[in-house]
N, C-alpha and C positions, 0 to 999 in steps of 0.2 A: 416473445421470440417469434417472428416472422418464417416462413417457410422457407425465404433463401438462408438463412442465419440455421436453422434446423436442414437443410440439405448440405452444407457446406461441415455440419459439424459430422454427416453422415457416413464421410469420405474416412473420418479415422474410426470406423467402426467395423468390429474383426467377428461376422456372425458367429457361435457356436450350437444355436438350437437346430431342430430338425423342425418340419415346418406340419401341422395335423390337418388333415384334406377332408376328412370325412366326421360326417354327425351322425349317431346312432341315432335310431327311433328307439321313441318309447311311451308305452300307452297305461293307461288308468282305466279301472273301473269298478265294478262291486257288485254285490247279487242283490235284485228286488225284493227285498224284505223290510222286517221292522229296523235294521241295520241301515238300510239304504236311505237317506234320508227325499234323494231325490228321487228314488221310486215312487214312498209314498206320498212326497209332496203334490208329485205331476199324477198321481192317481187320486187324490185326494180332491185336487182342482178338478179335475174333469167332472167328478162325481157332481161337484156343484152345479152342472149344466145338462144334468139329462132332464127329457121331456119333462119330465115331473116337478122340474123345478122350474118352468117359466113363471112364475107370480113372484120369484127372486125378484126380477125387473122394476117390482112395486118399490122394495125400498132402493135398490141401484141397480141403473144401467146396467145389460149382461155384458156389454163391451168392456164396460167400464172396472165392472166386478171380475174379469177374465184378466186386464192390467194389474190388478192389484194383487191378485193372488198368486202372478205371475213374476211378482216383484223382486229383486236383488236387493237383498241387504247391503249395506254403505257401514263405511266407516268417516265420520267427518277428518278433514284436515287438521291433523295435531297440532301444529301453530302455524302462525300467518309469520312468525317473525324468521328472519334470515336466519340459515344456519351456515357452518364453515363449508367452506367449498374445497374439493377434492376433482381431481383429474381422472379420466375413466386408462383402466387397464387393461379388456377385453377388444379386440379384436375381430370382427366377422368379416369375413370376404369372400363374396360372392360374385360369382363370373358370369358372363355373357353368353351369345350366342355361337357355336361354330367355336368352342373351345373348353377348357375345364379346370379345376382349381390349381393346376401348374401355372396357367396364366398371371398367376400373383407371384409364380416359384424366386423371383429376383427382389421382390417388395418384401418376401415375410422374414428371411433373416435382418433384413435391415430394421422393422419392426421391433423384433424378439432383441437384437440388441440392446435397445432403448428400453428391455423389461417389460411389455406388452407380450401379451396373451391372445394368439393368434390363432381361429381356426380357419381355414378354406373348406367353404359350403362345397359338395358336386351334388349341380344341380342335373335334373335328368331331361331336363330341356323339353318336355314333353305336354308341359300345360304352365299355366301362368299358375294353377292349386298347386300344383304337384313340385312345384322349383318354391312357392312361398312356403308349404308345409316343411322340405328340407331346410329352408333358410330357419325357420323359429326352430324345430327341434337345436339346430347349433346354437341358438341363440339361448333355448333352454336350460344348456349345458354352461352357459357363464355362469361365473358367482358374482356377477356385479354390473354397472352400468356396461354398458357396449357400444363401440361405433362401427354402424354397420357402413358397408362400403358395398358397390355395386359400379359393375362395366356394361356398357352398351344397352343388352336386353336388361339384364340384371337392377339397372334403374324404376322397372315396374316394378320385379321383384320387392327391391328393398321398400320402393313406395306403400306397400301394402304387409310384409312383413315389419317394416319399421314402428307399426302402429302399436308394439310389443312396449310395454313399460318400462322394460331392461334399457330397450334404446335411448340412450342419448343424443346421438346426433345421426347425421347421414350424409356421408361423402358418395358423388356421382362421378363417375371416371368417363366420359365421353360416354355420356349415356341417354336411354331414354325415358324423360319425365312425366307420367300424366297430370293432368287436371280429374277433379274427382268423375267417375265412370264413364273415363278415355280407354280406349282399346292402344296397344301402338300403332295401329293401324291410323286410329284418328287422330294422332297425335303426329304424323309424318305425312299427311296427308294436304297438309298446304305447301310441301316441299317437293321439289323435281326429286325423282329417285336418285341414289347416290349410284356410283359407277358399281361397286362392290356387290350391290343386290342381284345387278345381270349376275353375277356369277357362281350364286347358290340354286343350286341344281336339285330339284326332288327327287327321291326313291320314288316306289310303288306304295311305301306307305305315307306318304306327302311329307316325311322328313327332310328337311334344306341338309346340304353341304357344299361348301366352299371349293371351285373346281384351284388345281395347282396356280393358273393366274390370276384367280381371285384371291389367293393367300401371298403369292408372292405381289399384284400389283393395289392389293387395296386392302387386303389385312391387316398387315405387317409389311409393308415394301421397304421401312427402316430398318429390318434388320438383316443378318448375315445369313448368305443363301441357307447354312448350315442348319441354322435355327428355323427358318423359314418350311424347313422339309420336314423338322420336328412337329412343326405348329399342323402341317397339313394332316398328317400321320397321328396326330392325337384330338384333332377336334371335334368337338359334340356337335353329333347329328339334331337339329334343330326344328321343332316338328313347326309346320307353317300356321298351324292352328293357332298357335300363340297370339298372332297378328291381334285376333278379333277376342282378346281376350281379356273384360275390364278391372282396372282397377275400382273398388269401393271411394274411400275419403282417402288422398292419397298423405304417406306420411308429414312428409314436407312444412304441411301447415301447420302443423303443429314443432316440429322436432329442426332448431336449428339443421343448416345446411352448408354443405362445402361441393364447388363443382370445379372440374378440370375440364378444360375444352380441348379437344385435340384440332391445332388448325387445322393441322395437312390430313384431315379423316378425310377417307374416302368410302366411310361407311355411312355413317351420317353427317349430314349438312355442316359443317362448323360453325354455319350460320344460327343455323337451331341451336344448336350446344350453346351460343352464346346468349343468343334469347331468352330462352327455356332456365339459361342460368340468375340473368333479371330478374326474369317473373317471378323465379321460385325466391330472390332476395336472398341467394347462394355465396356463399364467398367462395368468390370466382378467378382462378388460375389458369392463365393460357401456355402450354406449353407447342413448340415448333416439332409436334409427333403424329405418327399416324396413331391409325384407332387402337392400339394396342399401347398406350404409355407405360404401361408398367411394366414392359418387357422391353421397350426402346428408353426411355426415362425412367429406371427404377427409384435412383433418388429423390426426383423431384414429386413423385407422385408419394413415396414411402412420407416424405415430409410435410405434404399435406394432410397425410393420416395423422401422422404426430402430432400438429398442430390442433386438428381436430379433440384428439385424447388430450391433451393438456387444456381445451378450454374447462375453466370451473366447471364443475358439478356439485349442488350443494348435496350437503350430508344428508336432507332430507330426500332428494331425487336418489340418493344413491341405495337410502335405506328402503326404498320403495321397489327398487331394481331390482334388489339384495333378497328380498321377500320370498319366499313360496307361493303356491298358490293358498287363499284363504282353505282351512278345514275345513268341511261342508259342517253343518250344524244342525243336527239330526230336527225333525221335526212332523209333526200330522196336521194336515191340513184336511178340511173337509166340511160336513152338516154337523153340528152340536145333535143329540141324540138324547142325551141326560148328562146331567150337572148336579153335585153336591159340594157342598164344602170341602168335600176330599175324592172326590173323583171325576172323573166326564168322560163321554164315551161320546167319539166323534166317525161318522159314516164316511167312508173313504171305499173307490172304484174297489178297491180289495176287501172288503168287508170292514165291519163295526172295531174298531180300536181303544179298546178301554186304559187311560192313563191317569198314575195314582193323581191327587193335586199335592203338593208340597206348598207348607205355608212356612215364610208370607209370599201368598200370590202376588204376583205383578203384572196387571192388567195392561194390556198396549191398544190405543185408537189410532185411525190417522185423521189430518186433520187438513185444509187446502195449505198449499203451497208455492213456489216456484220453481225454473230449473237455477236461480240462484245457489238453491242449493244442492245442486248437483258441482261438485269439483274433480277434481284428476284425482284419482283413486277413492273414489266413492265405492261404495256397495250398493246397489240399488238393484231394481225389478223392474220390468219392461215385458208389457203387453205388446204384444203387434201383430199385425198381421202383411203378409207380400202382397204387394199391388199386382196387376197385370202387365206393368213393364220391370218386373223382378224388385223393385225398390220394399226396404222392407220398412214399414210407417209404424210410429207406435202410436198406441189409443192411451196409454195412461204410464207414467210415471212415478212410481214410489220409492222413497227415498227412507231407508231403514237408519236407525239407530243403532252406533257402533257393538252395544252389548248383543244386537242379533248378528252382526255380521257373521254370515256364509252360511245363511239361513236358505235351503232348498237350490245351492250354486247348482250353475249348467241351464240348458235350454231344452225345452224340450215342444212340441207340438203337442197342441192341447184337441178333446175331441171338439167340432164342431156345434153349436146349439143348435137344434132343428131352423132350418130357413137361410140359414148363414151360408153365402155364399163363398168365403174364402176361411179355412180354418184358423184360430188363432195358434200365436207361438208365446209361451214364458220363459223367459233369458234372466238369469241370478246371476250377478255377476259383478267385477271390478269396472268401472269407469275408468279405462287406460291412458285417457288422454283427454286435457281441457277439454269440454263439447267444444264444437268446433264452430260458430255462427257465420251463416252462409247465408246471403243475398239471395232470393229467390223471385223470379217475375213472371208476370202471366201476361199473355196479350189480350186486350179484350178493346172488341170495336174499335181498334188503333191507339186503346188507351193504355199507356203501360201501368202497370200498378204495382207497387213494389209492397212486396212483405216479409219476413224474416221468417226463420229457422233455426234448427241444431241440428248437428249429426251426435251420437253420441258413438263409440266404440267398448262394446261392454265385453269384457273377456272373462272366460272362467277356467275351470283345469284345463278342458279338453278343447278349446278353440275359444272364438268368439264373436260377434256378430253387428256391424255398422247398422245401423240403425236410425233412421231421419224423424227428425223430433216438430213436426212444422206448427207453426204459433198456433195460440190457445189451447193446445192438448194439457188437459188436466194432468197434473202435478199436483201428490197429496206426500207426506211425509208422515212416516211412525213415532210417536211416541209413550213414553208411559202415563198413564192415568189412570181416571175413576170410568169402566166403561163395563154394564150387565155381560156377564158371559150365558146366553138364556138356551134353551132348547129350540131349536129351528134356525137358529142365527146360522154363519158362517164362521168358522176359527183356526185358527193356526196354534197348535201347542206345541213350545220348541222343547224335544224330550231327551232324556236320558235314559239307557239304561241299567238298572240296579241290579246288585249280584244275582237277586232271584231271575232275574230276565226280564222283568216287568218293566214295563213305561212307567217315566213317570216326569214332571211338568211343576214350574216356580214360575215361570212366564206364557204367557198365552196372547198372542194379537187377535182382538174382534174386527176381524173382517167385515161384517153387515151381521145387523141384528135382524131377528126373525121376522116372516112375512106375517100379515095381518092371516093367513089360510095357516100355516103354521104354529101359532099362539093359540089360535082356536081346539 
């Protein structure tokens, strides 16, 4: 079914829902204890790197050993084979600049009709974090696949909340697109300004508003004066900061897309909206409105959402969507201290941690690898450290095996090794999205030279963090074997605990075995 055959059928449709404007927040956490798993993970690692341990370096890299204990557990992809495809039922709608989640108020009965599950994000217009953090929390609150929607500003928005695994697709409503760490500034920046922007006016605290004939002649100039006084009277103050505000890896490239051009905008270019709809390889609707189609065109744009929610979704993406966040997966990471067939005591930033051993042990090494086998909802780990143009680089990639999945989840900043000039970070986390491979060039003596890349996007409970993977960085994978758990080494024993309170350990990953200063 086509959009005009889905707007045509929209006309015999009698809303009865009430439409939900707002997302609650909500937050997770836990106490630094034996409980905490990523307490003592991200204090366990650190311990690995004070002074005292520089001859670690003999048997691995500290860079390299700060990747690996910084690792995310993975889960491999259950099957490669097709499964039944299903239509998404979720809803997100997110508004623009100079306005707020009424701006959809004519599109979400139309929606809700057709049995879609509608919420309108209010965004607070205040930061490009601050409008993406309110998009995901409503996005949180689906129970299933979603298609996120976005008007004007709102298209960076979704580009960088879309990155969410929930998401299925992503409708742009006369909006603005980035290329990966585009500001909208840089992104409207080969464009004569549009008439509209003369007529957002600053406060004292550099917030934009729309003066009365910037809402009547370049808003909304389609609609009835009536409505038009509405719009002036309830639109979101628009902080300018925004402008210079960048998107990461934007969603797009990964997550089918649908875009609506508004010709007669007089906010942005029509010319862009149609470009910007190419590039991104958009299935692309021109309707004859100003920038506001969803309150001038509600059918034709309600039908393009539909359209959207009805393309397949296989059972597998949907069961992905559908997910929680992984459990975190209690564990001690640190220096092996002593070892017996039934116990080990491993040195962790919070003192010495003694856990029973349960037989039969099950020893874990890693071994080299590729980002082959990195897929779309992997568990993996991720060392890195920020560059000094913010970009954040990883040094090592490991790739867990599904029985450790949610092994030390979250990111956390790891202490420094004496010398090191940038700190490192460890990121446990879900692979949200294909890596993304990105054409990277450098100029050198007039010569171009081309070499490749990955982004990855690795998310956990509480956020998540883009991450540039650039060729040759070691890639090592976990599995189980035959491998010494010795005193001086390095270990991770993923624990439990037993009614008496004690720790106790069936699996353990050897890290790095002990230095030759160590053994002695």
């Amino acid at each position: 079914m086509n959009t005009t055959q889905v707007s045509e059928e929209i006309d015999t449709i009698q809303p009865e829902k009430k439409a939900v404007y707002t997302a609650k927040a909500h937050t997770t956490g836990g106490p630094d204890n034996g409980s905490n798993p990523r307490g003592l993970f991200a204090a366990g690692w650190s311990a690995c790197f004070p002074n005292t341990m520089k001859h670690f370096a003999w048997k691995m890299n500290a860079k390299l050993a700060l990747l690996v204990a910084g690792a995310l557990t993975m889960g491999a992809d259950p099957s490669p084979v097709a499964a039944a495809a299903s239509s998404v039922k979720n809803v997100v709608l997110v508004h623009g600049a100079f306005a707020d989640g009424s701006s959809f108020a004519k599109v979400i009965p139309l929606l809700e009709a057709r049995g879609l599950q509608v919420t309108a994000v209010q965004n607070p217009l205040s930061s490009l974090a601050d409008d993406v953090a309110a998009t995901r929390r409503a996005i949180a609150r689906q129970d299933g696949p979603v298609i996120l929607v976005g008007h004007s500003w709102a298209g960076m928005v979704i580009s960088e909340a879309g990155n969410d695994p929930k998401v299925a697709g992503l409708v742009y409503v006369a909006a603005i697109v980035p290329d990966e760490g585009q500001a909208a500034s840089d992104v409207l920046k080969p464009y004569a300004p549009s008439p509209g922007f003369a007529e957002a006016k600053p406060d004292a605290s550099g917030f934009l508003s729309l003066t009365p004939k910037g809402i009547d002649e370049d808003f909304v100039p389609d609609l009835r004066p009536a409505e038009r006084t509405i719009i002036y009277a309830t639109q979101g103050a628009w902080n300018s900061a925004c402008l210079a505000d960048k998107v990461s890896v934007p969603a797009w490239t990964t997550k089918q897309s649908w875009f609506i051009v508004a010709a007669n905008d007089r906010m942005l270019p029509p010319e862009y909206e149609q470009a910007v709809a190419k590039h991104i390889h958009a299935t692309m609707t021109t309707l004859a409105a100003g920038h506001v189609p969803m309150l001038s065109r509600p059918k034709q744009v309600a039908a393009v959402i539909i359209e959207a929610a009805n393309t397949p979704v296989t059972a597998l993406d949907a069961a992905r969507a559908s997910a929680q966040s992984v459990p975190p997966l209690s564990g001690v990471l640190g220096q092996v201290k002593s070892v017996t067939p039934n116990s080990i005591e491993i040195g962790t930033k919070s003192g010495i941690v003694s856990v029973e051993i349960k037989q039969p042990l099950t020893t874990y090494r890693q071994v080299p690898s590729d980002l082959s086998q990195v897929t779309s909802d992997s568990y993996v780990g991720v060392a890195s450290e920020v560059e000094p143009d913010g970009t954040e680089v990883a040094k090592q990639v490991i790739v867990f095996p599904a029985e450790l999945r949610g092994a030390a989840e979250g990111s956390v900043l790891l202490d420094a090794p004496a010398g090191a000039a940038r700190p490192s970070r460890m990121s446990n986390g879900t692979v949200s999205t294909q890596p993304v491979a990105r054409s990277r060039s450098r100029m050198t003596n007039g010569v171009m030279q081309k070499g490749s890349g990955t982004t990855l996007v690795v998310s956990y409970q509480d956020g998540h963090r883009t991450i540039s993977v650039p060729a040759g960085v070691p890639v090592a994978k976990v599995e189980a074997g035959s491998v010494a758990v010795e005193a001086g080494g390095i270990a991770y024993a993923v624990t439990v605990q037993q009614p008496n309170g004690e720790l106790a350990t069936s699996s353990i990953f050897v890290v790095a075995g002990p230095t030759p200063q160590a053994k002695n």
